[in-house]
ROKOL-287558 format. One record per residue (C-alpha): x, y, z; residue in one letter. Coordinates in steps of 0.05 Angstrom, whole numbers, padded with zeros to 5 digits, always signed. Last residue first. Layout:
<recs>
XYZA;...
</recs>
This chain:
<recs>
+01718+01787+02364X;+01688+01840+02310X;+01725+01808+02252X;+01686+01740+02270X;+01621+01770+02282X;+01620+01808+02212X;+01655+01746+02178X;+01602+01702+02207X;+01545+01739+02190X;+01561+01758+02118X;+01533+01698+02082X;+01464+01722+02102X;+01426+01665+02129X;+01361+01708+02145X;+01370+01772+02122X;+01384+01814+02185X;+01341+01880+02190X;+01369+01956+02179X;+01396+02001+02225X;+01424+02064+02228X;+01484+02108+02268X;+01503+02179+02242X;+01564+02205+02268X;+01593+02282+02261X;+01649+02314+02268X;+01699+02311+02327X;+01651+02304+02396X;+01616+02241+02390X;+01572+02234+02442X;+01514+02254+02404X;+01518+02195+02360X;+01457+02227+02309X;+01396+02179+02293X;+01370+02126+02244X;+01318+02066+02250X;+01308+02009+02214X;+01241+01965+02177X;+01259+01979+02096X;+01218+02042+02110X;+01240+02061+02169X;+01309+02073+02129X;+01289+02108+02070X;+01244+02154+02108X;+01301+02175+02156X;+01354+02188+02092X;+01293+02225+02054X;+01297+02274+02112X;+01369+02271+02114X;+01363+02295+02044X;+01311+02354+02043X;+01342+02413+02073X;+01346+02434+01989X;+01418+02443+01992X;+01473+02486+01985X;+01512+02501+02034X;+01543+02592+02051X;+01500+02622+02015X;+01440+02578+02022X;+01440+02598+02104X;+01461+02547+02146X;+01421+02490+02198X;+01367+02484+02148X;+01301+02436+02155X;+01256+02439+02094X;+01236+02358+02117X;+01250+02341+02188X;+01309+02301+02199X;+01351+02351+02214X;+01306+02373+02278X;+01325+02309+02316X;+01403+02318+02329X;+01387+02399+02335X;+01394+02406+02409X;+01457+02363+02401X;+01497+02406+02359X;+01519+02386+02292X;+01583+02370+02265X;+01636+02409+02225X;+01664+02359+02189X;+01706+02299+02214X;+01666+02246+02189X;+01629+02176+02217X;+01572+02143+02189X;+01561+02081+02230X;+01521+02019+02219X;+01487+01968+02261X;+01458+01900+02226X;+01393+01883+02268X;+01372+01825+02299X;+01297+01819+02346X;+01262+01819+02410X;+01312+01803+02455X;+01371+01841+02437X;+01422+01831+02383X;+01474+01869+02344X;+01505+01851+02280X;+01566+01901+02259X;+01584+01955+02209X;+01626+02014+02202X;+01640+02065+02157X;+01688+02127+02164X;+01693+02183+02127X;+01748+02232+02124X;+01746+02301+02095X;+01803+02339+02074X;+01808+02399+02121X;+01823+02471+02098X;+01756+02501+02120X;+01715+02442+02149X;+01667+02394+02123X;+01595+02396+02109X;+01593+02377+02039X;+01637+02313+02039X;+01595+02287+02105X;+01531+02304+02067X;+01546+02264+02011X;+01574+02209+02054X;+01494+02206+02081X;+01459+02227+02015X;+01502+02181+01966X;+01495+02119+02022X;+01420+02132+02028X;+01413+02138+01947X;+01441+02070+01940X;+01391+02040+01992X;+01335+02064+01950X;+01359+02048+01886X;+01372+01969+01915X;+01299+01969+01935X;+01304+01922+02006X;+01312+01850+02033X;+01386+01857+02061X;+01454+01824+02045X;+01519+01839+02092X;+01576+01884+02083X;+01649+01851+02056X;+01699+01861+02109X;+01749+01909+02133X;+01702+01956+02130X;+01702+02028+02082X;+01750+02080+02102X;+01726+02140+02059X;+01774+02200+02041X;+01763+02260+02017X;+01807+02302+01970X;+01746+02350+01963X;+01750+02356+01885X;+01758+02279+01886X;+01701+02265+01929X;+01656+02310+01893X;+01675+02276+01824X;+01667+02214+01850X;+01599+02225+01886X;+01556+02181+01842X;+01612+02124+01833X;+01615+02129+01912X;+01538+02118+01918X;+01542+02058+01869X;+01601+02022+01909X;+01559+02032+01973X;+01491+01995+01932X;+01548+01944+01923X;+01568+01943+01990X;+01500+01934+02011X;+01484+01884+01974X;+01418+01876+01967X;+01366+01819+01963X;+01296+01838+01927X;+01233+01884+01936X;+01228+01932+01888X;+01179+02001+01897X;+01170+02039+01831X;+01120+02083+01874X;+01096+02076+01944X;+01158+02062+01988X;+01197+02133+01971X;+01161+02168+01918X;+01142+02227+01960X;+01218+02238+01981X;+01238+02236+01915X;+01194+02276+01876X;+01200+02333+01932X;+01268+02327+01905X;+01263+02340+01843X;+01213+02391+01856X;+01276+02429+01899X;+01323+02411+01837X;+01268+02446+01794X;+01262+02503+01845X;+01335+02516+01854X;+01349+02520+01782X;+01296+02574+01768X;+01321+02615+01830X;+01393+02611+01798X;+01367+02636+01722X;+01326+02689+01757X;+01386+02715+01806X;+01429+02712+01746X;+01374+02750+01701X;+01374+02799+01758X;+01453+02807+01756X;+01466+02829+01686X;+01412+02880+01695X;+01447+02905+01757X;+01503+02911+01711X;+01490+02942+01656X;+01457+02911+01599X;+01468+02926+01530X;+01531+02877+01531X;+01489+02820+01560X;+01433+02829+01504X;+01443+02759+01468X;+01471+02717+01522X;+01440+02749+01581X;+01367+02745+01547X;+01395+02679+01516X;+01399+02654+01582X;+01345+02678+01617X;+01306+02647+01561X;+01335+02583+01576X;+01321+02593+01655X;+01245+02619+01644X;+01244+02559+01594X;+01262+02505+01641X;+01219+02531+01692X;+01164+02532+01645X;+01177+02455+01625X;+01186+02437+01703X;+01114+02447+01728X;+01081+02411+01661X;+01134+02348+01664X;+01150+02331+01736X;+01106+02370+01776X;+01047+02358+01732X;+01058+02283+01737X;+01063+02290+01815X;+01008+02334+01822X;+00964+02272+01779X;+00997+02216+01826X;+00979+02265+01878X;+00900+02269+01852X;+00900+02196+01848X;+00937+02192+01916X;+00873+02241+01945X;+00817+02199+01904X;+00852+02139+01928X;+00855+02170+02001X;+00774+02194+02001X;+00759+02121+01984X;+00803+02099+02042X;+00763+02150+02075X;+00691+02117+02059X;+00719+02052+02079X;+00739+02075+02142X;+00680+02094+02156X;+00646+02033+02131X;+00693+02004+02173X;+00684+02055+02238X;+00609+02031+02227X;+00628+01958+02227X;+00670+01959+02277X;+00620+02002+02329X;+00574+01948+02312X;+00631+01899+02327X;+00638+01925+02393X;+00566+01928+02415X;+00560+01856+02391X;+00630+01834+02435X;+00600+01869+02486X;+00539+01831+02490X;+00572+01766+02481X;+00614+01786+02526X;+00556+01802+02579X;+00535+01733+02559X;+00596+01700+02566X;+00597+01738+02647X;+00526+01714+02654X;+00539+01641+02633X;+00599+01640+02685X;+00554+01669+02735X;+00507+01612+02720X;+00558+01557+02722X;+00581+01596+02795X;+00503+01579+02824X;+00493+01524+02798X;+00460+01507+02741X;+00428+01545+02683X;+00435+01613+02652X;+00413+01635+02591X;+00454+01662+02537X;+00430+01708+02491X;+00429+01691+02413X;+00446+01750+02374X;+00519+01727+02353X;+00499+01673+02319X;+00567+01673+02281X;+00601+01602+02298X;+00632+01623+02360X;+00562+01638+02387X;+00532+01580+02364X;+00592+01544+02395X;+00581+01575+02459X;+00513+01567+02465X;+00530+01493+02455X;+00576+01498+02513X;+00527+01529+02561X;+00474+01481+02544X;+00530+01421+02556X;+00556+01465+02621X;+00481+01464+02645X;+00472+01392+02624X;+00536+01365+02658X;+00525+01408+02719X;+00456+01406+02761X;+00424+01346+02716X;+00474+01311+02701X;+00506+01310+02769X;+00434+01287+02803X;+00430+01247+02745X;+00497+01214+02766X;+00482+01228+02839X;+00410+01182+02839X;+00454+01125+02807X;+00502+01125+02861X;+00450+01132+02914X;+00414+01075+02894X;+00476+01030+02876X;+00501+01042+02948X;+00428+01039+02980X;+00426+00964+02949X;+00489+00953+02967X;+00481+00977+03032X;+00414+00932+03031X;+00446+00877+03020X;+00494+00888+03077X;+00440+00893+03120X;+00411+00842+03106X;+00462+00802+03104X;+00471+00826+03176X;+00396+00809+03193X;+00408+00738+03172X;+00471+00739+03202X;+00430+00755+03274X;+00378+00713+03268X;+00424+00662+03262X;+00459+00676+03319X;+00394+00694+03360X;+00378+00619+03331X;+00442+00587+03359X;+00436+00628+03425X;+00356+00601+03431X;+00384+00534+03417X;+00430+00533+03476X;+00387+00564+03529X;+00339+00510+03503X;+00387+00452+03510X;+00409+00478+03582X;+00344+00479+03599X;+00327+00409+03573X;+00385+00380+03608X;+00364+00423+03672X;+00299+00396+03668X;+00321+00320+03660X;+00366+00326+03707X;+00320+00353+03763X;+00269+00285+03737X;+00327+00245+03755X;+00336+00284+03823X;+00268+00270+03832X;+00279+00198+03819X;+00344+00197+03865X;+00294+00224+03926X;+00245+00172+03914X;+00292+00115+03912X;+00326+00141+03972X;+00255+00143+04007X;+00251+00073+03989X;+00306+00046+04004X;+00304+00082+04076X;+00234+00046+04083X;+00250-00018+04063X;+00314-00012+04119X;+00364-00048+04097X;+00388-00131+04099X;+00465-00144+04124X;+00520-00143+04098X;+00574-00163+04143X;+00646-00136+04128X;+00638-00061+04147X;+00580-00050+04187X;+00524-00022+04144X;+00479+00023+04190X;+00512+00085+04183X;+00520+00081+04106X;+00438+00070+04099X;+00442+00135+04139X;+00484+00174+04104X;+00456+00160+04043X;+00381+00165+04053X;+00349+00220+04078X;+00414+00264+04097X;+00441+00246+04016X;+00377+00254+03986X;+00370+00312+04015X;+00427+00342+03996X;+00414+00323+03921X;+00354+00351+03925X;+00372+00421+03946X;+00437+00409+03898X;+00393+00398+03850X;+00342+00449+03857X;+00396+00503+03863X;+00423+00477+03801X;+00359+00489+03762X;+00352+00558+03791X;+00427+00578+03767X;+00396+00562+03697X;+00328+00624+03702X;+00386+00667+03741X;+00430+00669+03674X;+00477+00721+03682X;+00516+00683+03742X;+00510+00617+03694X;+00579+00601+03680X;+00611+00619+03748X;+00557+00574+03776X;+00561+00521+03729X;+00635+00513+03748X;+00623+00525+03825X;+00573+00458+03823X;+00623+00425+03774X;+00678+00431+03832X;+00619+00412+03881X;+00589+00348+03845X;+00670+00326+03821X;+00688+00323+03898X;+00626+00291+03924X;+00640+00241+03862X;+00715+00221+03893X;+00675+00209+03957X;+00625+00161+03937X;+00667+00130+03878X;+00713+00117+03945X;+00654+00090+03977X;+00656+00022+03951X;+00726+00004+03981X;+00689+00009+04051X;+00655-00059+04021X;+00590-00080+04051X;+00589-00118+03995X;+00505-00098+03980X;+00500-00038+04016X;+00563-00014+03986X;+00549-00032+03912X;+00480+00008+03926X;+00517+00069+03963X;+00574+00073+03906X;+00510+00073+03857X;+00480+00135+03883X;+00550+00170+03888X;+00566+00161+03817X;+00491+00175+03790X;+00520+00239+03829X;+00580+00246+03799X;+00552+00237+03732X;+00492+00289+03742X;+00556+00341+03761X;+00600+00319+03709X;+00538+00322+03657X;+00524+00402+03682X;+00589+00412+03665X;+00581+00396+03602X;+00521+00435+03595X;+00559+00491+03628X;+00618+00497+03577X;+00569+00490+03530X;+00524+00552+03552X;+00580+00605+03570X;+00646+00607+03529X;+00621+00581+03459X;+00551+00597+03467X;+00561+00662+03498X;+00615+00682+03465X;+00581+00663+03401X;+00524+00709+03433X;+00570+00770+03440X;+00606+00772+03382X;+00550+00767+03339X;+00525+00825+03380X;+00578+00870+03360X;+00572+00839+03290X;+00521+00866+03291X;+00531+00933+03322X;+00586+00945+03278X;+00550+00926+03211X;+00499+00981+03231X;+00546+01035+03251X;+00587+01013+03181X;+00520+01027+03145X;+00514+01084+03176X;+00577+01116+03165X;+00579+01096+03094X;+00509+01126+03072X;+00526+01190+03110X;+00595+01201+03076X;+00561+01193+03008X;+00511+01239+03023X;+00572+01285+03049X;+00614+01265+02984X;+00550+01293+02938X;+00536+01355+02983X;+00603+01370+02977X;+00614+01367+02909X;+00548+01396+02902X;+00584+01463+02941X;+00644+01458+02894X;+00602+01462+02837X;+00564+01526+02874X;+00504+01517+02912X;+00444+01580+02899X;+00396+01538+02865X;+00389+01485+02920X;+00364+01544+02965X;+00383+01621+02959X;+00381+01665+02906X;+00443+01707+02886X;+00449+01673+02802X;+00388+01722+02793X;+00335+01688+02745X;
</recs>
């Protein structure tokens, strides 16, 4: 299935991270909409009740007080004939209109209330023209006297409708008052409910994102994953399918397409092995059959050579005086040409043998495997007069073959003794120190002489093997040592090249590794600050 289709399919893990806080976002914001607009209107009908309905209701009692008030200043006054009986009169006019304008203010949103105090004060006012005012305008202060039945009883009428008003407005009131307490009610009921069912939805939606999330990423990385392992663990054949969203299933895609390569590639391993393995087969044969040149070099090769030079010899020896001397000189060239070739297999011996046969692997010093070259080139060294400056301190301690390392001293001072200058007395000069770069230590040494040198366009070609930079007559030589010098030395892990700079002879410069904790690392560093 292409990991490009659209749909559910086609969301990334950062896309059902999105999808997962937007759901979430959704569920929050309505829920707090809906807690909001309760307790919006929980707000609004405590207000009500608090601010609205009982402050009315009691004002509603000072205005039914003042006027039970009034009625009953009238009565004492009709009966005294008193003035001091009307101040309750007066003082309750007051207290009817102030509560009047308090109910008022109270009720302007509630026109079904404001009609109960319109009714009252309607009957109140007439009670008051029917029957107050006049009874009052008839009793002379002082002398009582009897009232009109008819005036008493049209007051009494009046005062029990006003009764029957108070009653109604009471009850109103009352009503108005219950219904806020039960829309209050009503309305925490509905906010619990609410809340509940945020919960509810909370837990819902919580538990329908976990499989949600199992199901689009932890099972398609677990499948993934366990391919994986399978994979690792050799079942290289098994292809990968993809699952999930859409970047988990390019992921799978790009494993697989390893996968794949990985098989292609270790196909192609296994039949460059089994060619390999055929060559390495064809190289044992080919070392067997150089061990075997090597043994006929050394013992069958050289025998002959050793009798064409013998026989030479005697021919000389025995017939010299027949001979003239052209005849004299052929057995010499003979003789010489047999010599060369056996110190020329000799050689060839040598440079062959280097790291593959008779190898040793131990700790050597240097300046010992130096004090063995010199013994080998005493008798050179004396017949040239030369002189070799050695370091100031003791040389340091490699991992190498202590023959090895001796014959790269003999070849390098040997050289320097050979190639010297008419009527000079060679001097060498050896020098060592420790130098360090970031990848790894090496000890640094220096050949140095005063011979005849060697030009720079040739600094690489000595080290090839049968190189000559003279004729035979005038060095000997094989134009094999500096090539065994270069082997020797990449071989126990250095390198070796010509100081072209230097001008007065000639300077070879190699390197060999650093023995870890050779004893000669602080004297070398110490002499060279």
């Amino acid at each position: 299935m292409s990991p490009d289709q659209r749909g559910i399919r086609a969301l990334t893990v950062q896309g059902w991270q999105y999808v997962v806080l937007a759901v979430t976002g959704v569920v929050v914001l309505l829920g707090g909409i809906a807690v909001a607009v309760l307790l919006q209107r929980t707000d609004q009908v405590s207000n009500q009740l608090i601010n609205e309905i009982q402050p009315a209701r009691v004002a509603a009692y000072q205005l039914q007080a003042a006027l039970r008030d009034q009625e009953t200043a009238v009565r004492g006054y009709l009966i005294a004939a008193d003035e001091q009986f009307l101040l309750p009169y007066d003082e309750g006019r007051v207290v009817e209109q102030r509560a009047a304008a308090d109910i008022r203010q109270l009720e302007q949103a509630r026109p079904d209330l404001l009609q109960d105090l319109d009714a009252i004060e309607q009957a109140s006012g007439a009670w008051r023209v029917e029957y107050a005012e006049p009874v009052m305008a008839d009793v002379r202060p002082g002398t009582p006297g009897p009232v009109d039945t008819a005036l008493t009883d049209i007051g009494k009428r009046d005062f029990d409708t006003l009764r029957t008003l108070f009653d109604t407005q009471n009850e109103h009131l009352t009503q108005a008052r219950d219904q806020g307490v039960a829309e209050l009610q009503r309305i925490r009921t509905l906010r619990n409910a609410v809340l509940l069912g945020m919960a509810v939805t909370f837990a819902v939606t919580i538990v329908a994102l976990a499989v949600l999330l199992r199901r689009a990423l932890v099972r398609p990385l677990s499948q993934l994953a366990e391919s994986c392992r399978r994979i690792a663990g050799g079942n290289f054949g098994e292809k990968i399918v993809p699952h999930g969203p859409r970047d988990i299933r390019l992921i799978s895609l790009d494993v697989d397409n390893m996968r794949q390569r990985i098989v292609a590639e270790l196909e192609a391993s296994r039949a460059a092995t089994e060619t390999l393995d055929q060559q390495a087969e064809e190289l044992r044969r080919s070392n067997a059959e150089l061990e075997q040149f090597a043994y006929v070099a050394s013992h069958d090769l050289q025998e002959p050579l050793r009798k064409v030079a013998s026989f030479c010899q005697l021919l000389e020896k025995r017939y010299g005086d027949k001979l003239d001397e052209r005849g004299i000189e052929y057995i010499g060239f003979a003789v010489d040409g047999a010599k060369r070739m056996q110190v020329l297999i000799n050689d060839l011996l040598t440079f062959s043998r280097v790291g593959r046969l008779n190898a040793t692997e131990s700790e050597v010093d240097l300046g010992a495997a130096l004090d063995a070259a010199l013994g080998n080139l005493s008798a050179a060294i004396e017949e040239s007069g030369a002189v070799v400056d050695r370091p100031a301190v003791a040389l340091p301690t490699i991992n190498g073959d202590p023959t090895l390392l001796t014959m790269l001293w003999q070849n390098l001072i040997g050289n320097a003794v050979k190639f010297r200058r008419d009527g000079v007395a060679p001097h060498i000069v050896i020098d060592c120190d420790r130098e360090v770069d970031d990848e790894s230590t090496n000890w640094s040494f220096t050949v140095t002489d005063n011979g005849i040198g060697i030009a720079p366009e040739f600094a690489e070609k000595v080290f090839v093997i049968f190189q000559r930079l003279h004729g035979r007559d005038a060095y000997t030589g094989t134009g094999i040592g500096l090539a065994l010098c270069k082997k020797i030395v990449e071989h126990h892990g250095g390198t070796i090249e010509i100081d072209t700079s230097f001008q007065e002879g000639t300077r070879f410069r190699f390197t060999l590794p650093v023995t870890e904790g050779d004893t000669a690392d602080t004297a070398l560093e110490g002499s060279a600050s």
